[in-house]
C-alpha positions in Angstrom: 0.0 0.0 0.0 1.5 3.4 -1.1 1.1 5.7 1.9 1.5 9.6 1.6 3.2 12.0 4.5 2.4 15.4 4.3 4.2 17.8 6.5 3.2 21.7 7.0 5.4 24.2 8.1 2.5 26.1 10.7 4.5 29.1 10.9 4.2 29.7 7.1 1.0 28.8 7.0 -0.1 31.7 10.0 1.9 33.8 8.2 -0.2 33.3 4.4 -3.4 33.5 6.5 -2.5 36.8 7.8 -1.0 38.5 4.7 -4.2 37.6 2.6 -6.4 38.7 5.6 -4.1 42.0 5.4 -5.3 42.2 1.3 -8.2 41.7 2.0 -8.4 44.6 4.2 -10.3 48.8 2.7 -7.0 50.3 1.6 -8.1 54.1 2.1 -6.1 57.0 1.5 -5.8 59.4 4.6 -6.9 62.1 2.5 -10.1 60.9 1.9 -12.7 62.6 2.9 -15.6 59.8 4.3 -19.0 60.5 5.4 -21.0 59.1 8.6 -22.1 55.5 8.4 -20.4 54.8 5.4 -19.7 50.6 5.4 -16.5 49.0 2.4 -15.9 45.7 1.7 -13.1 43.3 1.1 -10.3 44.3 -0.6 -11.5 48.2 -1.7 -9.4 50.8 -2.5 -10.4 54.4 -2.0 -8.1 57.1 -3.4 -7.4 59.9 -1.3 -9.2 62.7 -4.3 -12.4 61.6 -3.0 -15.3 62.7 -1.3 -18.1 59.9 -0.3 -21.2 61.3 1.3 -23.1 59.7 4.5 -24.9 56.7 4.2 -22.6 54.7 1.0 -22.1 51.1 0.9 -19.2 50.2 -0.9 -18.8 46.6 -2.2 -16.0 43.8 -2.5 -13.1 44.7 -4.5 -14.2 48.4 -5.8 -11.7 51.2 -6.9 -13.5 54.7 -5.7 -11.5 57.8 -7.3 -9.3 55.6 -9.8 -6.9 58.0 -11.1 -7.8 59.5 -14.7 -5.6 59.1 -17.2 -5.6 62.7 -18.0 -4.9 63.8 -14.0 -7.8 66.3 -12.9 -7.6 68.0 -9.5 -11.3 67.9 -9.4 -12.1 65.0 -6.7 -14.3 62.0 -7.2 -17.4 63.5 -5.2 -20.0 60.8 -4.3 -23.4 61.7 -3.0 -25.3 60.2 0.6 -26.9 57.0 0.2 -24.6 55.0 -3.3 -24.8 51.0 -3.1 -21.7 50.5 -5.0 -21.7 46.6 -5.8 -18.3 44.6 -6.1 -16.0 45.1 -8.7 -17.0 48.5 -9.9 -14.4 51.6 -10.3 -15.7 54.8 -10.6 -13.0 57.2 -11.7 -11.7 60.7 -10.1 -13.6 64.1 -12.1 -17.0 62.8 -11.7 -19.8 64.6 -9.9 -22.5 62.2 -8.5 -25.7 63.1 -6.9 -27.3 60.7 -4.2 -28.6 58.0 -4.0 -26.4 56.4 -7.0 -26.8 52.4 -6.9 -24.7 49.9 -9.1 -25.0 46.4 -10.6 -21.8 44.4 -10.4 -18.7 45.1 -12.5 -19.4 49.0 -13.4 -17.3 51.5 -14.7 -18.0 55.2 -14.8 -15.0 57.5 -16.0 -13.9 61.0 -15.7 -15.7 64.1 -15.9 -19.4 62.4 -15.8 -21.5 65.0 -14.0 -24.9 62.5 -12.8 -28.0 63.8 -11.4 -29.9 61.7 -8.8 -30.5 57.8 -7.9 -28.9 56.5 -11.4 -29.7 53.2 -11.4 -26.7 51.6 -13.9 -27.0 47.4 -14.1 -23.8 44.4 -14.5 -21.0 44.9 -16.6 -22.1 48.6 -17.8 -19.9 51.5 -18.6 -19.9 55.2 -18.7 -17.3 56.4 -20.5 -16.6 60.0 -19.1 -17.5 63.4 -19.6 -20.7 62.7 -19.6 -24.1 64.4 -18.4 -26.7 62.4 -17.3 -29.7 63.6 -15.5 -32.0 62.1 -12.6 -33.8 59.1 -11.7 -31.8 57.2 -15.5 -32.3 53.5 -15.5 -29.8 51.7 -17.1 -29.7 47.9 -17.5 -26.9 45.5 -17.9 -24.3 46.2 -20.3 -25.1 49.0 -21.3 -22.6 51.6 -23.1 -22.4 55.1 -22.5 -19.8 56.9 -25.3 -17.8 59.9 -24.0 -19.6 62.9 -23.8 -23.5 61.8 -24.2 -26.0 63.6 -22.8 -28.8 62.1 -21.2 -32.1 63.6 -19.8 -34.1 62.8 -16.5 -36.2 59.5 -16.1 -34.5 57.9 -19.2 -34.6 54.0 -19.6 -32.0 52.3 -21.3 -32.3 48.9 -21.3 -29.5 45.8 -21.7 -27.0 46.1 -24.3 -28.3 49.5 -25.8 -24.7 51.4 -27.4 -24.2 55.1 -27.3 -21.5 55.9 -29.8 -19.5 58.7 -30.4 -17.3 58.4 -33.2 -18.5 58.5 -36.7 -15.2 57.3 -38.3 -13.9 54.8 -36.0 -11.0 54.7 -34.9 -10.5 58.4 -35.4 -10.2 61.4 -33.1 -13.2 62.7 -33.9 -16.3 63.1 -31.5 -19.8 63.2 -32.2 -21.6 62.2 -28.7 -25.4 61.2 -28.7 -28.2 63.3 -27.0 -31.1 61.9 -25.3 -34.0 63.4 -24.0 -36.0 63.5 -20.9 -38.3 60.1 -20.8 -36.6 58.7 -23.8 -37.5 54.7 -23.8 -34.6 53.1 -25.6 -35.4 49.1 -25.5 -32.9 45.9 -25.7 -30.2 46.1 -28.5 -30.9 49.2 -29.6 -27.3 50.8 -31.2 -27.8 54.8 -31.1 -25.3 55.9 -33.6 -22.7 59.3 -33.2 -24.3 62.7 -33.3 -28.0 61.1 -33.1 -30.2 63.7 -31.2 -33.0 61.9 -29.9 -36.6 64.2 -29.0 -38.1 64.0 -25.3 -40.5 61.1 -24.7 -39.6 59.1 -28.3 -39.6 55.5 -28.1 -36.8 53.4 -29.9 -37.7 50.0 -30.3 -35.2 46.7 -29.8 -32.6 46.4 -32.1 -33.0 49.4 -34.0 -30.3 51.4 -35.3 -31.0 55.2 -34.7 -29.5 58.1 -36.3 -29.8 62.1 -37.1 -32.7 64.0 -35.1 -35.7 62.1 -33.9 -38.7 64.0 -32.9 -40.0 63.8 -29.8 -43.0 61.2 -28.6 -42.4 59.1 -31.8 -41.6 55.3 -32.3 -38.2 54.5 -34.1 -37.6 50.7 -35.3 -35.6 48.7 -37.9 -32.5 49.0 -38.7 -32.7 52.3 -40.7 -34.4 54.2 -37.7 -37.6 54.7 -39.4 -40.5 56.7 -37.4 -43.4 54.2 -37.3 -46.0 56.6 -35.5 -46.8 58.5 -32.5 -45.8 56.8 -29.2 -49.3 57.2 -27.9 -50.2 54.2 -30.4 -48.4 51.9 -28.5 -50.4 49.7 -26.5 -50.6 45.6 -24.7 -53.9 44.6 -26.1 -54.6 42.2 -23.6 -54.3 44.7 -20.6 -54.5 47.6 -22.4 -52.2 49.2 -21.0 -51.0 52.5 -23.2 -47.7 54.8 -23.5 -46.3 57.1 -22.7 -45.4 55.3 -20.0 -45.3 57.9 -17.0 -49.4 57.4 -17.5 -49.2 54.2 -16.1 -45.7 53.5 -14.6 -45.0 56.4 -12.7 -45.5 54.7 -9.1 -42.6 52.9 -9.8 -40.6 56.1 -8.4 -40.3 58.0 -5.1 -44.1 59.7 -4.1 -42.1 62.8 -3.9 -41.0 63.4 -8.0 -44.0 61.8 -9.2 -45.4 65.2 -10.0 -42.3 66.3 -11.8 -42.9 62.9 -13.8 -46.4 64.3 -14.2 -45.5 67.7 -15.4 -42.7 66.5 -17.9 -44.8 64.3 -19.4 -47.4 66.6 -20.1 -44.9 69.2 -21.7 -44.1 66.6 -23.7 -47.3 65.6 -24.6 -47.8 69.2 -26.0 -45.4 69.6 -27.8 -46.4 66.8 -30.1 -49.8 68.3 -30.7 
């Protein structure tokens, strides 16, 4: 019978156990500046241009205030109340409002300036110098380009692209505007320079480009305007865009009369 002697050497073993414990360990700059109540993880790392508000939970094995590779003095400023899920990075430059929450594996680059309780799902990316406004909804892998603009109570749903350059590679820049309540549905590719009109619908897998009007349904893959969004219905419930008619309860009590409002502005501008 073959018999096997292991042998340990316990003092290299403690050792091991207590450097990995040690990684394992925030690594925070001094110079940090860290609200009340604010909980991290295993393994984070917090850069010391950084300003985290009260309230944050930051997750396993995030990078808050990554340095940009253009440097920027201007700090990483993070606003009361983020869940930051593991594995995401959010770069210095960027201005965030409250309430910011994360799916696994984000990345949001310099310069962004975003308005309140972004909502931004797995694997997504914002790539800097961007504007985005409050209460966005952005599903998994999602792709922000530099520099688009994006109004309040926008939906982007999973694998919707924002370009930004209309001769790739090239250093040209043409970034993509959308407006307040824009629906913009799974698949969709927004292409550089597209302006896209308050309230319009884009439809799964379409391919948008140039200046959409606002409250109007885009599909296909050459963008075509198929009608007015208020045609859109579910025949069996009948349930009937624009959507803030019958979906607004899924927000806060307290902006569902700003939903209200903007949808009404919208509404008559389409007339």
């Amino acid at each position: 019978m073959l018999e096997v002697h292991l042998t340990f050497d316990v003092s290299k073993c403690i050792f091991c156990c207590r450097t990995w414990g040690l990684l394992l360990n925030p690594l925070i700059d001094k110079a940090a500046q860290i609200g009340k109540n604010v909980s991290f993880g295993h393994a984070v790392r917090i850069y010391g241009n950084v300003q985290i508000g009260d309230n944050c939970k930051i997750g396993d094995f995030c990078v808050i205030g990554h340095p940009s590779v253009h440097p920027s003095s201007a700090p990483l400023k993070l606003g009361a109340g983020a869940n930051i899920r593991s594995h995401s990075i959010l770069y210095e430059g960027s201005d965030i409002a409250s309430y910011l929450e994360t799916g696994h594996h984000v990345v949001i680059r310099e310069g962004a300036k975003i308005g309140e309780n972004l909502r931004i799902g797995n694997f997504s990316d914002i790539e800097g110098d961007c504007k985005i406004g409050d209460f966005v909804r952005m599903h998994g892998y999602v792709h922000v380009g530099r520099g688009a603009s994006i109004g309040d109570f926008v939906w982007l749903f999973s694998l919707v692209t924002l370009m930004n350059d209309p001769l790739p590679p090239s250093h040209l820049s043409a970034p993509v505007a959308v407006g307040d309540m824009v629906t913009v549905c799974v698949n969709a590719q927004i292409m550089p320079g597209t302006s896209i009109g308050r309230g319009a619908f884009v439809a799964s897998g379409a391919v948008a480009s140039g200046v959409i009007p606002s409250s109007v349904v885009i599909s296909g893959d050459q963008g075509e305007v198929r009608g007015p969004v208020k045609f859109l219905m579910h025949m069996e419930s009948r349930t009937r865009h624009p959507w803030y008619k019958h979906f607004a309860d899924s927000y806060p009590e307290r902006v569902r009369q700003r939903i209200e409002a903007i949808g009404k502005e919208i509404e008559a501008e389409s007339l």
